[in-house]
C-alpha positions as CSV (number, residue, x, y, z in Angstrom):
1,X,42.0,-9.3,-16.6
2,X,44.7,-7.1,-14.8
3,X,44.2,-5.5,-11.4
4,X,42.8,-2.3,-12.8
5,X,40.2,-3.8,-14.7
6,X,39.1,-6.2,-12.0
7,X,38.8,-3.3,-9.6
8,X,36.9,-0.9,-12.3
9,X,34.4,-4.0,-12.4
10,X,33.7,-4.0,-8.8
11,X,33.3,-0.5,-8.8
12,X,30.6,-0.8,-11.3
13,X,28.9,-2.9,-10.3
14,X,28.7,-1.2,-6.7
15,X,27.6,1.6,-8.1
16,X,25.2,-0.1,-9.7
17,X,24.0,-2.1,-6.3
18,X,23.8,1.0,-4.7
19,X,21.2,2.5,-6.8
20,X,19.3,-1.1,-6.9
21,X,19.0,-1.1,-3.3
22,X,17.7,2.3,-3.0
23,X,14.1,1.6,-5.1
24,X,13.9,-1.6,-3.6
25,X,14.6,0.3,-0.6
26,X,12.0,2.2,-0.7
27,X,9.5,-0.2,-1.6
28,X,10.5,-2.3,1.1
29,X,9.9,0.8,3.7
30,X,6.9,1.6,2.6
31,X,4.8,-1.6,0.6
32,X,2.2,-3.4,2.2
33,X,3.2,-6.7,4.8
34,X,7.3,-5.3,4.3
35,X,6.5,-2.1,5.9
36,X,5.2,-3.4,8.9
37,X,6.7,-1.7,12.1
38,X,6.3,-5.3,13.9
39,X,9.1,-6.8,11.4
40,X,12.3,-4.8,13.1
41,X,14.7,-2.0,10.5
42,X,17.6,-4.7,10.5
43,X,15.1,-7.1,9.0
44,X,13.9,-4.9,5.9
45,X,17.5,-3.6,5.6
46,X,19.0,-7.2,5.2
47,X,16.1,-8.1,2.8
48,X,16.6,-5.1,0.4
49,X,20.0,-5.7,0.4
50,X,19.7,-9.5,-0.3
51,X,17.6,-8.4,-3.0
52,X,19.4,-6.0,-4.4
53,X,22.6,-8.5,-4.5
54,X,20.6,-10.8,-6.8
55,X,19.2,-8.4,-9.2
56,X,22.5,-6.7,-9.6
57,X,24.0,-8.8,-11.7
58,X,21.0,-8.9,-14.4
59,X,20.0,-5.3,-14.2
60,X,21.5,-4.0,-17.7
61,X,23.5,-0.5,-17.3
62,X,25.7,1.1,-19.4
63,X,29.1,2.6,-17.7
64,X,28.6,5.3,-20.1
65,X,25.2,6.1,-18.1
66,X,26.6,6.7,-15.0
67,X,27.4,9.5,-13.6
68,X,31.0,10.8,-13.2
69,X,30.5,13.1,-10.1
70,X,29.1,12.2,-7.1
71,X,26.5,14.8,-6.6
72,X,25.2,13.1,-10.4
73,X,25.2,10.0,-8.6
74,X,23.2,11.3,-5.5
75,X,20.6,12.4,-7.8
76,X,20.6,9.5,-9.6
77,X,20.4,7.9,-6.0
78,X,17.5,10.6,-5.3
79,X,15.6,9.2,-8.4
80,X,15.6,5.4,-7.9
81,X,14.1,6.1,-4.2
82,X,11.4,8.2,-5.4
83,X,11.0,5.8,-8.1
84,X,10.3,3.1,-5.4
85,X,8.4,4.7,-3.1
86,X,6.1,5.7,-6.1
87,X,5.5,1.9,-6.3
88,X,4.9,1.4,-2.8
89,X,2.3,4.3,-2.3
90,X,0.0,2.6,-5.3
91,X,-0.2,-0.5,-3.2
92,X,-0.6,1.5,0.1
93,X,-3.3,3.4,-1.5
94,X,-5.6,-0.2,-1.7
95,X,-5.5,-1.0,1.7
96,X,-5.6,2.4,2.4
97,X,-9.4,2.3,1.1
98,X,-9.6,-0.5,3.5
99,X,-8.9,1.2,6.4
100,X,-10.8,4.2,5.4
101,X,-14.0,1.8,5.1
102,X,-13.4,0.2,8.3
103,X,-12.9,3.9,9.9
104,X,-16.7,5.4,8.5
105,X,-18.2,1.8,9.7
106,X,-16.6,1.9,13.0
107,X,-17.3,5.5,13.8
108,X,-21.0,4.8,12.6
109,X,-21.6,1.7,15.4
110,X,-20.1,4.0,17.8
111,X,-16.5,2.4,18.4
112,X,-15.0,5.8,17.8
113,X,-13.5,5.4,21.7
114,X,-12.6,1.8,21.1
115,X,-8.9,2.0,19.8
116,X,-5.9,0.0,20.0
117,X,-1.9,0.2,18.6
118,X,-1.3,-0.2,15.5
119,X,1.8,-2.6,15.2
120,X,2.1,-1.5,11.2
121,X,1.6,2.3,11.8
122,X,3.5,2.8,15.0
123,X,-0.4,5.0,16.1
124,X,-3.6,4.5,17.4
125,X,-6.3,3.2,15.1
126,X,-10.1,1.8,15.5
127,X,-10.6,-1.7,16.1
128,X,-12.5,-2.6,13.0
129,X,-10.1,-0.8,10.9
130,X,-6.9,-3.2,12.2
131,X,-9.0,-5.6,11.8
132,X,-10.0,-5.7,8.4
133,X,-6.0,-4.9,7.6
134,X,-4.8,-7.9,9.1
135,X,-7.7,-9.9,7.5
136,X,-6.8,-8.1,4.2
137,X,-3.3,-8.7,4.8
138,X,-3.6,-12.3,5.5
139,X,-5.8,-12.4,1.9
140,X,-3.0,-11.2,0.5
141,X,-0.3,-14.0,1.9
142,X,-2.7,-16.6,1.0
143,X,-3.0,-16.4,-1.6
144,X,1.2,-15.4,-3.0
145,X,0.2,-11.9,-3.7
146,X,3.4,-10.9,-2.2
147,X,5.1,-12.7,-5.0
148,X,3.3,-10.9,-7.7
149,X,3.9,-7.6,-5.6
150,X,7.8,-8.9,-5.7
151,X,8.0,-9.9,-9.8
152,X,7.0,-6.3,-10.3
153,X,9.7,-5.3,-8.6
154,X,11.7,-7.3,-10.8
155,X,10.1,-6.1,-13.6
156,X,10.2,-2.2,-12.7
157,X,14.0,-2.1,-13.9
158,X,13.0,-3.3,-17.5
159,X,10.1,-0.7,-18.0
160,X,12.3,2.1,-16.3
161,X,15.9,1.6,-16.5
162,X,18.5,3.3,-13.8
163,X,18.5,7.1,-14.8
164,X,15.6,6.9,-16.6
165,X,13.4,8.9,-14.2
166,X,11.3,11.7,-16.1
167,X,8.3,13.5,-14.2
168,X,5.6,14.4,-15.9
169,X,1.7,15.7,-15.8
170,X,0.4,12.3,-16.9
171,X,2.5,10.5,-14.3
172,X,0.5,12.8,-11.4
173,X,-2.8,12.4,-13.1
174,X,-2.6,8.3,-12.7
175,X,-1.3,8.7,-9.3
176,X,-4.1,11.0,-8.5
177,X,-6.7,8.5,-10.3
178,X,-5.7,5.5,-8.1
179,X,-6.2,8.0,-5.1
180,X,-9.6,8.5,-6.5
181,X,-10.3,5.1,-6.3
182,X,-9.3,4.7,-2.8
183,X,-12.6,6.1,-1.6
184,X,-14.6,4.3,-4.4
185,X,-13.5,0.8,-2.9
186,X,-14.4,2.5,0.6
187,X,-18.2,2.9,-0.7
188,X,-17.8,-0.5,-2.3
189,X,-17.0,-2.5,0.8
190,X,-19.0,-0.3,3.2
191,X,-22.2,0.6,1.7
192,X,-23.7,-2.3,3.2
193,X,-23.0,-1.7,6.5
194,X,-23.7,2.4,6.5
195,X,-27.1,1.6,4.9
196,X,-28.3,-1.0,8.0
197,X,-26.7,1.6,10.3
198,X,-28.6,4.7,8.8
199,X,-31.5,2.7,8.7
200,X,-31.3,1.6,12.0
201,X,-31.0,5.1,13.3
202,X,-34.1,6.2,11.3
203,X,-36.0,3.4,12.6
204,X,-34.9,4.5,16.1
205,X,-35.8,8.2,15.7
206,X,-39.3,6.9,14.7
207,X,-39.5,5.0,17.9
208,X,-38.5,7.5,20.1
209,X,-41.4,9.2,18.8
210,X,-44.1,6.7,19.3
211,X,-42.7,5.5,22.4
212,X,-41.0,8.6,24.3
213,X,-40.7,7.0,27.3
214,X,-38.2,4.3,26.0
215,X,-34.2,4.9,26.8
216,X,-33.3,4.8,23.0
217,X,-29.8,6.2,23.7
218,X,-28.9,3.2,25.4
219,X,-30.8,1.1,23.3
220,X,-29.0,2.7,20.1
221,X,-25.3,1.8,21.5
222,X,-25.8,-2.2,21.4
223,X,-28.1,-2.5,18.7
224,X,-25.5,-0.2,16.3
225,X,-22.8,-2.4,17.5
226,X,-24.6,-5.9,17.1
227,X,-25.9,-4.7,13.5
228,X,-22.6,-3.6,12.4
229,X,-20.7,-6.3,13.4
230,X,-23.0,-8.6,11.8
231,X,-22.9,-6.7,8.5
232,X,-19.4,-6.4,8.5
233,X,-18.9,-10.4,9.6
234,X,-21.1,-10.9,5.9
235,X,-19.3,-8.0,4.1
236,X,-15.8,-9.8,5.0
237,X,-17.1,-12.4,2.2
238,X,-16.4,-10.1,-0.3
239,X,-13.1,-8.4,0.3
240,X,-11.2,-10.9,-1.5
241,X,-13.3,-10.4,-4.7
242,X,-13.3,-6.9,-4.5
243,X,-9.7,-6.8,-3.3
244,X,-8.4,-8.8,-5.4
245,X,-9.9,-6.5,-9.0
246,X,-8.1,-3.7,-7.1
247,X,-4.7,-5.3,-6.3
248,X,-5.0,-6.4,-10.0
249,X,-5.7,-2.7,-11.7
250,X,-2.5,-1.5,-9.4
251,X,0.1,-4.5,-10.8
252,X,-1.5,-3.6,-14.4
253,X,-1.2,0.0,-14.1
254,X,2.5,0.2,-12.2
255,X,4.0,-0.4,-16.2
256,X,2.2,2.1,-16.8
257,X,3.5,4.2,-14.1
258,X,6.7,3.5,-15.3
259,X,7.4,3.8,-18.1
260,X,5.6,7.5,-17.6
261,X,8.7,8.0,-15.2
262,X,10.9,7.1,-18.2
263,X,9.4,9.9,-20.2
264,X,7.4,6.9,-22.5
């Protein structure tokens, strides 16, 4: 191989690492336990790089694909981060739910006041709502779901190949569908502990009505708290189950996903 050829190899195959490392990029900036503002910028840099080093070499692309100019190649560069951030935002959407869930129950037992930094968001947030993201977080560890979130990665460059990207109505529509089920997981984790609260409220009206002379407002502020806690300890059973069907429709559906972005 002469000196030409060996340098039109590397070039290739920079090119080539350059547009691997911006979807994994993007996932990496934006995906669930990876995004984390607690793991510092250096960190996610060097692990979508390491990344992108290893799946360079398998990642089939014709030099004929690529572009010749390099405003074709930012676009192509454009694509592949879109094309991972699209990945990342159906994970985020799950936990997303989560957090929603844990917002309505806390505002409901009256810890609207009670917020702390979140590490992951870089903002305040509700108590019980970083709480039930670490505990769903630390589910997902457990339990290697960061592998399976990892082997689609993997897999994304055989269902859309480098260039590939196509938008298109039925790729916004399944986007827009996983949203939808954001807030349906929200009712489904929730719903017990809203009930006992609403209930508990309605019992309390009744109450101050028998019993005027009763200080039901500062009753109501310990007994909302006590009764939500509780329900929420006993909901916390079920998140696995119920997170676990959702994480499941997401990896089954990001194919999907892309090979709509490949015009499929």
């Amino acid at each position: 191989m002469s000196e030409a050829d060996l340098l039109a190899r590397i070039i290739e195959h920079f090119e080539v690492f350059i547009l691997v490392l911006m979807r994994i990029g993007g996932m990496f900036f934006l995906m669930p336990v990876f995004s984390g503002a607690a793991i510092p910028p250096q960190a996610k840099v060097v692990m979508a790089m390491a990344a992108a080093m290893l799946l360079t070499p398998i990642v089939a692309v014709s030099r004929d694909l690529m572009p010749q100019s390099a405003v074709g190649f930012l676009l192509y560069g454009v694509t592949e981060l879109f094309a991972g951030m699209t990945l990342a935002l159906m994970l985020r959407l799950v936990f997303a739910g989560l957090q929603t869930a844990a917002q309505m129950a806390g505002f409901q037992m009256g810890l609207s006041m009670a917020n702390i930094m979140d590490p992951n968001a870089g903002a305040q947030s509700l108590v019980v709502a970083e709480l039930v993201y670490m505990a769903s977080l630390t589910l997902l560890l457990a339990v290697n779901g960061h592998h399976l979130i990892l082997s689609a990665v993997v897999g994304s460059f055989d269902s859309l190949p480098i260039g590939t990207l196509k938008l298109s109505e039925p790729l916004f529509n399944l986007i827009m569908g996983i949203s939808s089920e954001m807030f349906v997981l929200s009712v489904k984790l929730m719903a017990p502990v809203m009930a006992i609260l609403l209930f508990s409220q309605a019992a309390l009206g009744i109450l101050a009505r028998v019993v005027p002379q009763m200080n039901l407002l500062m009753l109501s502020f310990s007994l909302n708290i006590g009764l939500g806690l509780f329900f929420l300890g006993l909901t916390m059973q079920l998140f696995w189950p119920v997170l676990s069907k959702s994480l499941n429709n997401v990896l089954k559906l990001m194919p999907v996903a892309l090979r709509l972005m490949g015009g499929q």
